[in-house]
C-alpha positions in Angstrom: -20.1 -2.3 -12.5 -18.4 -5.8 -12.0 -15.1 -5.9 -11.8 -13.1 -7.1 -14.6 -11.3 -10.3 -14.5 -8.0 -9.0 -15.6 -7.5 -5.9 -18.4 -8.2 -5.8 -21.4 -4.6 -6.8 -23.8 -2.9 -3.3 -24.5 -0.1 -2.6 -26.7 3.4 -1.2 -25.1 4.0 1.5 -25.4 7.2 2.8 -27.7 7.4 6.2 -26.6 6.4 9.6 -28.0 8.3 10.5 -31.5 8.1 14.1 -31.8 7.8 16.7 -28.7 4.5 17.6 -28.2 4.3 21.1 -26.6 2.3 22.0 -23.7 0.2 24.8 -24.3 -1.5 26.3 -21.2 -5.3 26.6 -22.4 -4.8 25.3 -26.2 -8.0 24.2 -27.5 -9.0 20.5 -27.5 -8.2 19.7 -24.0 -10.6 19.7 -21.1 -12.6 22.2 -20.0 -10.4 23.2 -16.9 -7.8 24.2 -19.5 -10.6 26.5 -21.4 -9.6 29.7 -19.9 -7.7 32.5 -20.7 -3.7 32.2 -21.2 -2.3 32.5 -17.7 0.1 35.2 -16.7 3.2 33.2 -15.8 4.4 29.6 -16.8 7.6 27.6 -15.9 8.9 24.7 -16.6 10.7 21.5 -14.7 12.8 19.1 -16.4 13.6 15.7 -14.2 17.4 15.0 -14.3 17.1 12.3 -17.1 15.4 15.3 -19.1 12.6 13.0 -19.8 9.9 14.1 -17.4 8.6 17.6 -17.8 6.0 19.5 -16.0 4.6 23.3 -16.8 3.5 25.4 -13.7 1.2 28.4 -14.7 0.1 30.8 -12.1 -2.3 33.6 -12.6 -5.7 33.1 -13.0 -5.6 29.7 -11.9 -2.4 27.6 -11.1 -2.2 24.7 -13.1 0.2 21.9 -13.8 0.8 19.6 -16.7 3.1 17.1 -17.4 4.8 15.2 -21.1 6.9 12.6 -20.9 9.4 12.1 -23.4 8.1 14.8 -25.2 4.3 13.4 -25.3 1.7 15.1 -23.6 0.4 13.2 -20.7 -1.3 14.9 -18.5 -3.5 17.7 -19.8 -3.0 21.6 -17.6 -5.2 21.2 -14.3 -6.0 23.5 -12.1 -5.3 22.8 -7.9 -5.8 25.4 -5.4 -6.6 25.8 -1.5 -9.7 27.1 -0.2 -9.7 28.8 3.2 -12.7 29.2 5.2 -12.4 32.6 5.4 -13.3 33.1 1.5 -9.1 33.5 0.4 -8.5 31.0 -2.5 -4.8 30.2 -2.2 -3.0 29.8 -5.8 -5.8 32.0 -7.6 -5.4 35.4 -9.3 -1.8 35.6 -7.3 1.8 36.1 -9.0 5.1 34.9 -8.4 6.6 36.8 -6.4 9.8 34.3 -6.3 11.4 31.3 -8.0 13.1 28.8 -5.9 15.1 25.8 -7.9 17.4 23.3 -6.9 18.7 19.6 -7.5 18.1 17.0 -4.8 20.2 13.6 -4.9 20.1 12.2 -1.3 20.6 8.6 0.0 17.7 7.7 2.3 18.9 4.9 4.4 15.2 2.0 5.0 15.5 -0.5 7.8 12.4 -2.0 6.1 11.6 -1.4 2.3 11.7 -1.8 -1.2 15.0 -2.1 -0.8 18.4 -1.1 2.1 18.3 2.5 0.7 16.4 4.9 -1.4 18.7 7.2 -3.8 15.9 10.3 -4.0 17.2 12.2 -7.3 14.9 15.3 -8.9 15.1 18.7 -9.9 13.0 20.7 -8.0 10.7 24.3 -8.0 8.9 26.4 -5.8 6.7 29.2 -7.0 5.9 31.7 -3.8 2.8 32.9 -4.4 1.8 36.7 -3.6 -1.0 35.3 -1.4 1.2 33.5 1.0 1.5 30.2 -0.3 4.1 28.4 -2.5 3.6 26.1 -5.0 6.5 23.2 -4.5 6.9 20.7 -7.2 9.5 18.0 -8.3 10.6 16.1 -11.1 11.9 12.3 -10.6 13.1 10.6 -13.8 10.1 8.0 -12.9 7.4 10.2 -11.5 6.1 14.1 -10.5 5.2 15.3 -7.2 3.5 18.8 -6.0 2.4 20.2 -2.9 1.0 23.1 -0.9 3.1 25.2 1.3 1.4 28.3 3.4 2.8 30.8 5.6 -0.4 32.2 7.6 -0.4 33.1 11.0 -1.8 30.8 13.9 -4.4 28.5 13.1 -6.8 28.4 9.9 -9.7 26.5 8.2 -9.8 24.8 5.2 -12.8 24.7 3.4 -11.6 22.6 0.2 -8.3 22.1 -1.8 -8.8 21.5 -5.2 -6.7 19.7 -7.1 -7.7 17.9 -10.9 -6.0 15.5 -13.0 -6.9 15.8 -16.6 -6.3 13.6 -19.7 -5.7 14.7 -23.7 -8.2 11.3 -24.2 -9.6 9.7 -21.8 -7.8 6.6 -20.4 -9.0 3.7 -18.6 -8.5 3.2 -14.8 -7.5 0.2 -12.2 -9.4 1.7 -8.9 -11.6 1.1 -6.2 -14.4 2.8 -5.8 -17.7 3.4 -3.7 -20.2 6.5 -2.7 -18.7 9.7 -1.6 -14.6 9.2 0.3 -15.7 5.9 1.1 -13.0 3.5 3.0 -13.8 1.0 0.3 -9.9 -0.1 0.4 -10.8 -3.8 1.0 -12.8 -3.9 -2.3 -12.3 -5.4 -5.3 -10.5 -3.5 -7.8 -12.3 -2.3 -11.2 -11.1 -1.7 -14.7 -12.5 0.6 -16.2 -12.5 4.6 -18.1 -12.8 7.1 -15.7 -16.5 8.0 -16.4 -17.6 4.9 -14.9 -17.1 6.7 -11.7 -20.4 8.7 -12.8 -22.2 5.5 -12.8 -22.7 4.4 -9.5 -26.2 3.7 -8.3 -26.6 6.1 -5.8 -24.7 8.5 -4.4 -21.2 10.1 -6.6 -18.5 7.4 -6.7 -14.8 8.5 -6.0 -11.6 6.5 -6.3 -9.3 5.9 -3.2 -5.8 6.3 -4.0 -3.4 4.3 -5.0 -4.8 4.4 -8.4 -3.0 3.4 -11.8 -4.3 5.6 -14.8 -3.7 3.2 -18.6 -2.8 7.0 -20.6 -3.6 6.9 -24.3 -0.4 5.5 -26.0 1.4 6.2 -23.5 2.6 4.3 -20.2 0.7 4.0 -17.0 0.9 6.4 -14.4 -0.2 5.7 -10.3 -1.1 8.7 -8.5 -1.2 8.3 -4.6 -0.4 10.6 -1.8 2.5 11.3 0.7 3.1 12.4 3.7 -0.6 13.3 4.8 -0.4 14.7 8.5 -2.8 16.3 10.2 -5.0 16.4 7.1 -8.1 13.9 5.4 -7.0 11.6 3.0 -7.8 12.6 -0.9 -10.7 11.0 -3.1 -11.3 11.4 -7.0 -14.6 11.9 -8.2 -16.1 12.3 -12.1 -17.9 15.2 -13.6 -19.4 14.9 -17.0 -19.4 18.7 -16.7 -15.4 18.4 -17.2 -14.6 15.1 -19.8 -11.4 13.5 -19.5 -10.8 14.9 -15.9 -11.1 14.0 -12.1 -11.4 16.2 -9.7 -10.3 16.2 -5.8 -13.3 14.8 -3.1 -12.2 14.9 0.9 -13.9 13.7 3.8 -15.5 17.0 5.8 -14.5 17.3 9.3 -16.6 15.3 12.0 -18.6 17.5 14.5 -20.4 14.3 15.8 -19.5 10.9 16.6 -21.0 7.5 17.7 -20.7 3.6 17.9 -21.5 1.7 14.9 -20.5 -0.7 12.2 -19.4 -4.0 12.7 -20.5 -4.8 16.1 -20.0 -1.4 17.2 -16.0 -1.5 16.3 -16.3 2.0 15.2 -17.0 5.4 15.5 -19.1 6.7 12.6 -19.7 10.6 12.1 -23.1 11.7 12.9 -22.3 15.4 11.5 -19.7 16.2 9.4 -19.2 20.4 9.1 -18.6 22.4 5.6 -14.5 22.3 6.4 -11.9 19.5 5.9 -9.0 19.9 8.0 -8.4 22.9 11.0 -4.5 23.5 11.0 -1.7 25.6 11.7 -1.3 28.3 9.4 2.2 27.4 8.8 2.6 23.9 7.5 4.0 21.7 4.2 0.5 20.0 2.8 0.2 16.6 1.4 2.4 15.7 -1.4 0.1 14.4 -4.6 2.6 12.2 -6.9 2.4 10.2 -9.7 4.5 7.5 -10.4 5.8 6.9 -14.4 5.8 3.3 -15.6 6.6 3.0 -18.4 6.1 -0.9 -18.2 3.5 -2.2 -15.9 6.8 -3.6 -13.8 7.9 -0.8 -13.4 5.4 -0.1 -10.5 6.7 -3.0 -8.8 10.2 -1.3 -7.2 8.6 2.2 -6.7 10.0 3.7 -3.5 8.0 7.6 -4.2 6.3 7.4 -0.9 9.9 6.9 0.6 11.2 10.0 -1.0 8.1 12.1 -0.1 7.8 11.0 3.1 9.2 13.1 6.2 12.3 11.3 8.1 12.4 10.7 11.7 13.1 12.9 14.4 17.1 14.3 14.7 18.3 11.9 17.3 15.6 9.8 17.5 16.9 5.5 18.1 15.0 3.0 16.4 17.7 0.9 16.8 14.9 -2.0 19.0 12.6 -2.3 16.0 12.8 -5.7 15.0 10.6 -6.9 11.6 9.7 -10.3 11.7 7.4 -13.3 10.5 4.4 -13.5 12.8 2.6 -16.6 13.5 -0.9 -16.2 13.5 -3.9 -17.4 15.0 -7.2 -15.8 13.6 -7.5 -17.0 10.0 -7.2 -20.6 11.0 -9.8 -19.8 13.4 -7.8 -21.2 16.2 -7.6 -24.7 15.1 -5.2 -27.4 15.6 -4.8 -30.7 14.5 -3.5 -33.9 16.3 -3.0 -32.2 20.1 -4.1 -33.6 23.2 -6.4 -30.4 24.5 -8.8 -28.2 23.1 -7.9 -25.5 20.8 -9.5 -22.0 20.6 -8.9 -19.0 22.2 -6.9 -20.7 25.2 -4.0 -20.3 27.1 -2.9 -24.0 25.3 -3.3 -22.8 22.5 -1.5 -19.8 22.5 1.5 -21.8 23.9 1.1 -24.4 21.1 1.7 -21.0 18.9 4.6 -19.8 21.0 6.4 -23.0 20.9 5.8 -23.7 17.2 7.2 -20.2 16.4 10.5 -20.7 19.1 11.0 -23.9 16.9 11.2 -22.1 13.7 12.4 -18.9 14.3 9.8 -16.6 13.9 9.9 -13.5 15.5 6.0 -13.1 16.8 3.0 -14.5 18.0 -0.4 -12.5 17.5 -3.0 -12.9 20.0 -6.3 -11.1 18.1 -9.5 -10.3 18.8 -11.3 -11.2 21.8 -9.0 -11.7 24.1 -10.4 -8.9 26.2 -14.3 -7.2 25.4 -13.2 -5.1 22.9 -14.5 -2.3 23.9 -12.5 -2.6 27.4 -8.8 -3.4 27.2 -9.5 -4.0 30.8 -12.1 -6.6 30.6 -10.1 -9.7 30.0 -11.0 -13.2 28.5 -10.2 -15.5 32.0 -9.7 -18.0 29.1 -6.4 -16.7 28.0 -3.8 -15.0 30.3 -1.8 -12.7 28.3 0.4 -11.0 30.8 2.2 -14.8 31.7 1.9 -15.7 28.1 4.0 -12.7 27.6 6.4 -13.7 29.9 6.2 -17.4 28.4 7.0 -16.2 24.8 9.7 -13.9 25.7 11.7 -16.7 27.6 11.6 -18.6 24.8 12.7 -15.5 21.9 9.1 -14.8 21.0 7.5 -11.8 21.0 3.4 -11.2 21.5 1.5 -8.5 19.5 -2.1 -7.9 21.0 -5.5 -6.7 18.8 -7.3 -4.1 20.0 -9.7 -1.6 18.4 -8.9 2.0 17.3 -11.3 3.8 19.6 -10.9 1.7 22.5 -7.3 1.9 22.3 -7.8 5.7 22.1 -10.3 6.5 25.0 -7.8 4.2 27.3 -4.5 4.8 25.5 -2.2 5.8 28.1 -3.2 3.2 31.2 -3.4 0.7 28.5 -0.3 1.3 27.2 1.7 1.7 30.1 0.3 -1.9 31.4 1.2 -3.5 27.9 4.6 -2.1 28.1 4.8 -3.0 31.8 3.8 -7.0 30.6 6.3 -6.6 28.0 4.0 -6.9 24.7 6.3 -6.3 21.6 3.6 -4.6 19.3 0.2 -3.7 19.0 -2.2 -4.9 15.9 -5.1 -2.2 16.3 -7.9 -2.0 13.7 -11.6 -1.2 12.8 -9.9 2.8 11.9 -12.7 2.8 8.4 -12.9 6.3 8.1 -10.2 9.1 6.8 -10.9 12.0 8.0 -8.4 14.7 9.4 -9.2 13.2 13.2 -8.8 9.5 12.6 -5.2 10.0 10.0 -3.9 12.2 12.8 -5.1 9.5 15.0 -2.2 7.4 12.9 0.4 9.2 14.2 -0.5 9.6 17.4 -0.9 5.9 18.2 2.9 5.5 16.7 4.6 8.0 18.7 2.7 6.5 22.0 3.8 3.1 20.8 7.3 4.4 20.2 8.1 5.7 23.6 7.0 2.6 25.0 9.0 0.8 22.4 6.4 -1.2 20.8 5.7 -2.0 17.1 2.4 -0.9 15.4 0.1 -3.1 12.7 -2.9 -0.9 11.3 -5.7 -2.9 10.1 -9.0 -1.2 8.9 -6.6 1.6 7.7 -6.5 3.6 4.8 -3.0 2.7 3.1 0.3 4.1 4.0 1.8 7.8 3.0 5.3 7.2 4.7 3.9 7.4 8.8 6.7 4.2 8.3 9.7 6.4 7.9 9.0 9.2 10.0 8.5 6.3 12.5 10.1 3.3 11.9 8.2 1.2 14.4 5.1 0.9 12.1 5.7 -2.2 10.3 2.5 -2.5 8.4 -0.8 -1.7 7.3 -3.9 -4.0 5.8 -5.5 -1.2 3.4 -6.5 -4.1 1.4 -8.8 -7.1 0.4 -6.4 -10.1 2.1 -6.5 -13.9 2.5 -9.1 -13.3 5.2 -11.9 -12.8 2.7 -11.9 -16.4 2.0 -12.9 -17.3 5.0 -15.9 -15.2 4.7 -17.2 -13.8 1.4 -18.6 -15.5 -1.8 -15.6 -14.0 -3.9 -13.2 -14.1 -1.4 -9.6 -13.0 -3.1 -9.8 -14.1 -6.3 -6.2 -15.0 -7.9 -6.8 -11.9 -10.9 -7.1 -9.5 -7.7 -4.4 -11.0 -5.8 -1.9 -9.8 -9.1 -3.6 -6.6 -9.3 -2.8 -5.8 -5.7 1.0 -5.2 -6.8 1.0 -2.6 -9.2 -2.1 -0.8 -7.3 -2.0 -1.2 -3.5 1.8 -2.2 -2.6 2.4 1.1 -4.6 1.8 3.0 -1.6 3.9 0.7 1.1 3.5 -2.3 3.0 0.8 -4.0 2.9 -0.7 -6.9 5.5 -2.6 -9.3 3.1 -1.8 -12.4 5.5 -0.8 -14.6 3.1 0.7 -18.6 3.7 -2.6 -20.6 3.4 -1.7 -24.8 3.2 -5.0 -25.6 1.7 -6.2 -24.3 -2.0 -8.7 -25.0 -4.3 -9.0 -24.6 -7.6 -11.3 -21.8 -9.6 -14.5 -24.6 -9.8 -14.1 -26.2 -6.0 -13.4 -23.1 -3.9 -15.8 -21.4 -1.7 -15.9 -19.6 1.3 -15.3 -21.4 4.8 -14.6 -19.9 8.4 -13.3 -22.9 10.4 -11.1 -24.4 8.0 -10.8 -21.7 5.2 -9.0 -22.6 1.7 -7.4 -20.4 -0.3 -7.8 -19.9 -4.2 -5.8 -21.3 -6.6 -2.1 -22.7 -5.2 -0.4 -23.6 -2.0 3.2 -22.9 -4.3 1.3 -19.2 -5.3 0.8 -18.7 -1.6 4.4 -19.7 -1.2 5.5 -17.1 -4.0 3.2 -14.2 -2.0 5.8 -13.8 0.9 8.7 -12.8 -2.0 6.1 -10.8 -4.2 4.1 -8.6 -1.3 5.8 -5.8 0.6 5.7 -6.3 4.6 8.2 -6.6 6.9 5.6 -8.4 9.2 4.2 -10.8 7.1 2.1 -13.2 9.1 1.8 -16.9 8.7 -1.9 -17.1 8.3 -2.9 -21.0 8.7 -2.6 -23.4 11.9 1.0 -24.4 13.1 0.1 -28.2 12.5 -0.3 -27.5 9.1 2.5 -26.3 8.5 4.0 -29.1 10.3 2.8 -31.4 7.7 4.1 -29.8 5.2 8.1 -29.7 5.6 9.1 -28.4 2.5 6.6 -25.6 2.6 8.0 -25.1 6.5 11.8 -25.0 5.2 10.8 -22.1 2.9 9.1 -20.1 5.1 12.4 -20.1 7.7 14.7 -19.1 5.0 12.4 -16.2 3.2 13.5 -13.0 4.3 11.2 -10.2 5.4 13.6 -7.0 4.7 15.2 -7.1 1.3 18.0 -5.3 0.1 17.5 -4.8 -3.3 14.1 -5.0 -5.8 13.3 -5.5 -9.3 10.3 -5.4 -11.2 11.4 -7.8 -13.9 7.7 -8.2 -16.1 4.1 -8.5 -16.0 0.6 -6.8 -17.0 -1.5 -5.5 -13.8 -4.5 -8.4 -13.6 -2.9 -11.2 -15.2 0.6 -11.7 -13.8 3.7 -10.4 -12.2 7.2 -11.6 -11.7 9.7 -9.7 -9.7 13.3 -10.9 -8.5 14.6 -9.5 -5.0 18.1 -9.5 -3.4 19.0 -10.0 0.7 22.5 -9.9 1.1 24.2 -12.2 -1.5 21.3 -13.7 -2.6 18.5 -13.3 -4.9 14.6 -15.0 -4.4 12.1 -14.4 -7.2 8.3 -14.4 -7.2 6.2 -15.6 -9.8 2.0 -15.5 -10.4 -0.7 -15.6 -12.2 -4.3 -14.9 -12.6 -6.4 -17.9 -13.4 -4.6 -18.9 -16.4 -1.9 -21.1 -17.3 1.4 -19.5 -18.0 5.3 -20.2 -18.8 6.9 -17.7 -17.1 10.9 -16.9 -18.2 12.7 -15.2 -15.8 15.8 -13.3 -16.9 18.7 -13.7 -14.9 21.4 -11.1 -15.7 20.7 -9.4 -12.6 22.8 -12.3 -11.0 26.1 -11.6 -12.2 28.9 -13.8 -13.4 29.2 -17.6 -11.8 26.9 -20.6 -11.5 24.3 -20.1 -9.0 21.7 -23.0 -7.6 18.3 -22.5 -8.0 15.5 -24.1 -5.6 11.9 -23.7 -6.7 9.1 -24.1 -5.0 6.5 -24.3 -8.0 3.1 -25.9 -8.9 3.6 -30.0 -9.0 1.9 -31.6 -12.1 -1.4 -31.8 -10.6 -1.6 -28.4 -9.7 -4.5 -26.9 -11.4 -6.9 -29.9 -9.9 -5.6 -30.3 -6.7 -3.8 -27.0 -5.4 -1.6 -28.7 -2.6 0.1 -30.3 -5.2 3.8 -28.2 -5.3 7.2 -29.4 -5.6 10.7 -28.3 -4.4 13.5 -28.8 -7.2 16.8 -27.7 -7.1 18.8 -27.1 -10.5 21.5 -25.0 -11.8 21.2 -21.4 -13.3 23.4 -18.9 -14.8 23.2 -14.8 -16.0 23.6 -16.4 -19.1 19.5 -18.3 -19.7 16.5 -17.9 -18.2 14.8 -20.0 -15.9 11.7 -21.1 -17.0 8.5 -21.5 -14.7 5.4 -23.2 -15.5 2.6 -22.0 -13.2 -0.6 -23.8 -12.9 -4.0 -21.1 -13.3 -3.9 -19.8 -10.2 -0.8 -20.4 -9.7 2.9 -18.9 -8.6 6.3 -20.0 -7.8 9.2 -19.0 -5.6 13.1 -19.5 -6.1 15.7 -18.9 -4.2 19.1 -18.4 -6.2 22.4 -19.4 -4.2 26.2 -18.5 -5.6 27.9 -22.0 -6.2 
């Protein structure tokens, strides 16, 4: 199915007017709920008494969820299958009911926002078979998990877990054959039951997804805190209408080189299990997030509040976020030097020096710079150890690239002689599969990196579950379609994608899209180019990305010279911060636009774009306060929507008291940074 170029228009949604009780196995409602009444139910209220959920146990267990008195989510089942035939959750009883409020401050040296009040009422059902149910009610979402209590180590054949719909509602989601790594696709918009229609074999969804309920609001579902454990899949049944089910990646028994030049390691043999784990262990939290506008998904911090915190004691005091200047999407060009660029020890320096000048924190040295398939093996062109030593006497740090299972088969001589050159972070890539091996391989690549007091960039990753606060040295993750694809493919990152991408992906955490391209065409000029790639739509949208995307890494993707011709463009890229104190969703509809304010210290900068059309965009302002504030834009110029490096900088006066009105070219997008007078 092509994706859609935006949604379709949907009303808002006003909210449920009578309560709509939740009866466990009432007729009409999918087939999972067509069984008999189950033996025990109880229900959790979030503190604003406006999120409810229903936990049944006895037959099945089940879950269901209304919001403000509406049913939502129709009762599902979700249980975990061992391999030694015991079906955790099924035909056991309560044996005891656990209950407490939670309202802790979670303190985030990179996030959303400086810290993360995590508020909810929480139960936990323990289970007869050994297991306990835990679930929790936010005022803006549900979460449940698995807990067991088994001795030594045990199998897990399956964990089932469904999400099921009174009607069936229609989907933003990527999909693909089977748990597929597909997260640098393009995302579709469609009901659920396309997911039956794939050519080939069954589709699934990756998660983040973002269900459209039936008169009601939209809810993303993602998952937290997966350690030690595959990443979770949706697929479609026609069997069960309305309803998704669970679909994990099996456990590899074999493994070899393939894919892109060999970068990774594709299973051969996968076994009938998904994850072999200690008997004794907290499972992966699956959440969904309650937007009640499509804004609303902007500010979500629920990974945060899910996620597990770092070690008592540990000091991750030397982790430094910062703007990186980068060399591979330019394709190591320059222009107007007296030497050759490439992949070069001039080059490199050229980088160095541009980013001392400036005040950016890094420089990345990417692929190639050794064989990749030998950290060893280095490129006699470019001399990283005295580039290292270059950079740092000048303030810069280097990050290196190097592949996943390379890194791996070599990890601690290669780290140890990183950390003996001094390299400031590692940017390792080509993960592309999910399986319990390569997530656990996640961690394990952070804690080497964090005794060695380096920071960690996952690209070819599947998208963050909170690895960031448990270790605060990962800065960032790719997990998505980025800027690079208009270098290379015939859609490239079309501007509808590129405002679907925060409501969907930057639900789950930060997310590396590489954004800060000086050339851009418009929808009928652009195409695809690898030396001296363009970007689609505006330079003032690319401008806007490093306010609107989460990252506390972002990179500045296009040559130094360019951005050396382009002052004004220069001057807002040293003044955008790349941590944020505060966040704010303030409107938008997933596909066609978004708009969200954000606040570092005392002041605010706002983020504006838009799909390929045209829009006036008002921005409300009573998130400022009392005073007179000044207002710089940097916004599409005139001739914007012909030629894309047309953008101006104006500086005007605003107040709490009006909005401040932004006309974005299609395929455009502003930025404005607002200053107390």
């Amino acid at each position: 199915m092509t994706p859609r170029l935006g949604p379709e228009p949907r009303a808002p949604w006003p909210g449920a007017t009578l309560a709509t009780a939740l009866l466990l196995g009432a007729a009409g409602l999918p087939s999972a709920a067509q069984t008999p009444a189950p033996a025990a139910a109880e229900g959790l209220v979030s503190p604003d008494g406006r999120v409810r959920a229903i936990l049944s146990v006895g037959d099945e267990a089940r879950y269901a969820l209304e919001i403000d008195g509406k049913a939502v989510l129709a009762p599902a089942t979700l249980s975990l299958s061992l391999a030694d035939g015991r079906v955790l959750g099924r035909g056991a009883h309560v044996v005891r009911i656990e209950r407490r409020e939670i309202d802790e401050t979670i303190p985030t040296p990179h996030g959303k926002r400086a810290a993360v009040r995590s508020r909810c009422s929480e139960l936990a059902l323990v289970l007869s078979d050994g297991a306990t149910l835990r679930t929790r009610a936010y005022d803006d979402g549900l979460a449940l998990r698995w807990e067991t209590a088994q001795p030594g180590r045990i199998r897990v054949r399956d964990e089932g877990f469904a999400v099921a719909f009174p009607e069936e509602p229609k989907a933003f989601f990527l999909s693909g054959p089977g748990p597929h790594h597909g997260y640098e696709g393009l995302w579709r918009h469609a009901p659920i039951s396309a997911l039956e229609s794939w050519d080939g074999p069954p589709s699934t969804a990756s998660l983040p997804l973002l269900f459209e309920t039936v008169g009601g609001p939209v809810l993303g579902l993602l998952q937290a805190d997966v350690d030690d454990y595959p990443a979770m899949y949706l697929g479609y049944r026609s069997s069960h209408p309305r309803q998704l089910h669970a679909v994990f990646p099996r456990r590899a028994r074999r493994e070899a080189p393939g894919g892109f030049l060999d970068f990774d390691l594709v299973v051969a043999e996968r076994g009938d299990d998904i994850a072999e784990t200690a008997g004794t262990r907290s499972f992966p939290w699956r959440a969904f997030v309650v937007a009640r506008r499509d804004a609303d998904l902007l500010a979500s911090d629920m990974v945060t509040r899910l996620a597990p915190a770092p070690a008592a004691g540990a000091d991750y005091s030397w982790v430094k976020p910062g703007k990186v200047v980068w060399d591979y999407w330019a394709n190591w060009n320059l222009e107007g030097v007296d030497f050759v660029a490439g992949r070069n020890d001039a080059t490199f320096r050229y980088h160095v020096d541009f980013a001392a000048r400036n005040g950016f924190a890094y420089v990345n040295v990417d692929w190639m710079w050794t064989d990749p398939h030998d950290l060893f093996a280095t490129n006699p062109d470019v001399d990283v150890p005295a580039l290292v030593r270059y950079a740092r006497g000048k303030g810069v740090g280097i990050f290196v690239w190097c592949l996943a299972r390379t890194l791996e088969r070599q990890l601690q001589p290669a780290l140890d002689r990183f950390r003996d050159w001094g390299v400031a972070g590692l940017k390792i890539d080509f993960f592309d599969r999910d399986d319990q091996r390569m997530m656990s391989l996640y961690r394990r690549f952070a804690e080497e990196a964090a005794r060695r007091r380096m920071l960690v960039l996952f690209h070819g990753a599947t998208p963050p579950t909170g690895l960031s606060r448990a270790f605060p040295n990962v800065l960032g993750y790719e997990a998505v379609r980025g800027l690079e694809y208009d270098k290379f493919n015939e859609q490239g990152s079309p501007p509808w994608h590129e405002v679907t991408i925060p409501f969907s992906r930057m639900l789950a955490g930060p997310m590396d899209f590489t954004p800060g391209a000086m050339r851009a065409l418009n929808k009928a000029n652009w195409r695809a180019m690898s030396d001296l790639p363009a970007s689609q739509g505006t330079v003032a949208r690319q401008l806007a990305m490093y306010v609107m995307y989460d990252t506390p890494l972002p990179m500045l993707s296009d040559m130094p010279t360019a951005y050396e011709k382009n002052p004004e463009a220069l001057d807002f890229l040293k003044a955008v911060p790349v941590t944020w104190d505060e966040t704010i969703g303030l409107d938008g509809r997933i596909g066609e636009w978004a708009l969200l304010a954000r606040r570092k210290g005392a002041d605010w900068w706002v983020a504006a774009m838009t799909d390929w059309e045209r829009r006036t965009v008002e921005v409300p302002l009573g998130f400022l306060g009392e005073g007179t504030w000044e207002a710089t834009s940097w916004s599409d110029g005139p001739n914007a929507d012909k030629v894309g490096t047309d953008y101006r900088r104006t500086t005007r006066d605003a107040s709490a008291s009006g909005p401040l009105r932004l006309d974005l070219a299609p395929g455009g997008g502003a930025a404005v940074r607002l200053r107390r007078r």
